[in-house]
C-alpha positions in Angstrom: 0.0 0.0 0.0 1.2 3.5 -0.3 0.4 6.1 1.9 0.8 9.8 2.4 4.7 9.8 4.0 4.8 13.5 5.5 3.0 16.6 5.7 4.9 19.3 3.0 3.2 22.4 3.3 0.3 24.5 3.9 -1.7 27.1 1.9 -2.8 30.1 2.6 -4.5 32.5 -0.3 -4.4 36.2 0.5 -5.1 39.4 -0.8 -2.1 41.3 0.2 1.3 39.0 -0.8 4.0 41.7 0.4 1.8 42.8 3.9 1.4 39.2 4.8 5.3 38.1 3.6 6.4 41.3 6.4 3.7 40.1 9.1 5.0 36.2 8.5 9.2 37.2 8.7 8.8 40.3 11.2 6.3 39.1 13.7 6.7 35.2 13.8 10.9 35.1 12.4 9.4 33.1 9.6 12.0 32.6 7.1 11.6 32.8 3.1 12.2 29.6 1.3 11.5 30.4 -2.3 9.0 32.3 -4.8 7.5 31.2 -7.3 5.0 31.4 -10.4 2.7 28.6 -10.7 1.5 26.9 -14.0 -2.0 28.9 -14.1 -0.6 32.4 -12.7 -0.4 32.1 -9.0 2.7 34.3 -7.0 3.9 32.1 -4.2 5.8 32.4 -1.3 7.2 29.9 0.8 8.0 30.7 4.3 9.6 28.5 7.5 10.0 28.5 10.9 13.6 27.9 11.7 13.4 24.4 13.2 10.3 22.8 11.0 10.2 21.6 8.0 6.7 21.8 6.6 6.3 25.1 4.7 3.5 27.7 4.9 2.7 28.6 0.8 1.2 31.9 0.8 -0.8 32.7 -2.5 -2.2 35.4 -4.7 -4.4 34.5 -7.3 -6.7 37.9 -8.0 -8.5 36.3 -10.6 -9.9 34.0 -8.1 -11.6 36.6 -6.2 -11.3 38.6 -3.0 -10.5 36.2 -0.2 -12.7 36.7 2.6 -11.7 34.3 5.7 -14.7 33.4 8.3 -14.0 33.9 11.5 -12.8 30.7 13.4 -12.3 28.7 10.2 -8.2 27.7 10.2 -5.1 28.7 12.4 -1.3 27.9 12.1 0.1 26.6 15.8 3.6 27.5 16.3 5.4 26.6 19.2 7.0 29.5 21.4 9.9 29.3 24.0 7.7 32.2 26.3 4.3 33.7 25.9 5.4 36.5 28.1 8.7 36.9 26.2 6.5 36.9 22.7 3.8 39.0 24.1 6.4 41.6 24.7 7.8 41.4 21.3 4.1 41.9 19.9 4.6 44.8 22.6 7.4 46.4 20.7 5.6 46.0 17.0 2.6 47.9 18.5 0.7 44.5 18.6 -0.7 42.4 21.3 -2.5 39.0 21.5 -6.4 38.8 20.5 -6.8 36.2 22.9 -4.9 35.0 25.9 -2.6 34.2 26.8 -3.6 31.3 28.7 -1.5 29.3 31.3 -2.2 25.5 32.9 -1.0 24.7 36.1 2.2 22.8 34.8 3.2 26.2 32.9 2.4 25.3 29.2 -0.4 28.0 27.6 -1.7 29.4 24.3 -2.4 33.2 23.1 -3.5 34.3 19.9 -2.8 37.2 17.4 -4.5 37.9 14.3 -2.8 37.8 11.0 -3.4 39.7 8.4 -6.6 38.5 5.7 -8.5 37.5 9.0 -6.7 34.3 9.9 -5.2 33.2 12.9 -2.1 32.3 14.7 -1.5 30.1 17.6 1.2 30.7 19.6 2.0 27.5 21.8 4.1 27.2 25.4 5.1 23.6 26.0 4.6 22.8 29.7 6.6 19.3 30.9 3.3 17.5 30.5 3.1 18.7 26.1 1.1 21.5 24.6 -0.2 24.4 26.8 -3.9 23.1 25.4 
């Protein structure tokens, strides 16, 4: 049998390519993999965490219409060393979480900041137990 063997990337459409690229590099350290035209017109843009290896695609495709994002719909989960130390780097941008953050007794948590196009980031602090969910 043959199976899916590992998860390569993720896509995102968007209206804005350059304001999300800044948001993805400056607020998350997202690093740019490559850019690309595809076969039917799209501009990509693949970014990377520094120690993952899936990548995020971000895409513009205008002649597929305005992207409106519903609320709740999809998030990216990254995985932070500090919530405090990230919420004061979101401090220093002139940004702060939507939502949280939010700690468990063992000292893992989540927060939240929006992204631009209306989706969502999940910023995760491992407790000694696994995820902060």
């Amino acid at each position: 049998m043959s199976y899916a063997k590992r998860l390569l990337h993720t896509r995102y459409r968007l209206n804005d390519l350059e304001g999300s690229v800044t948001f993805y590099k400056t607020v998350l350290g997202l690093v740019e993999v490559r850019r690309q035209k595809s076969p039917r017109g799209s501009e990509l843009v693949f970014l990377k965490a520094p120690d993952s290896e899936e990548l995020i695609e971000l895409c513009y495709f205008p002649s597929g219409g305005p992207v409106q994002v519903q609320p709740d719909l999809t998030h990216l989960a990254f995985e932070v060393d500090s919530l405090e130390d990230f919420g004061r780097h979101l401090a220093k941008l002139g940004m702060a979480y939507s939502d949280g953050p939010h700690f468990k007794p063992d000292g893992g948590g989540i927060a939240f900041v929006d992204a631009p196009e209306g989706y969502e980031i999940e910023l995760i602090q491992m407790g000694p137990t696994g995820p902060g969910y």
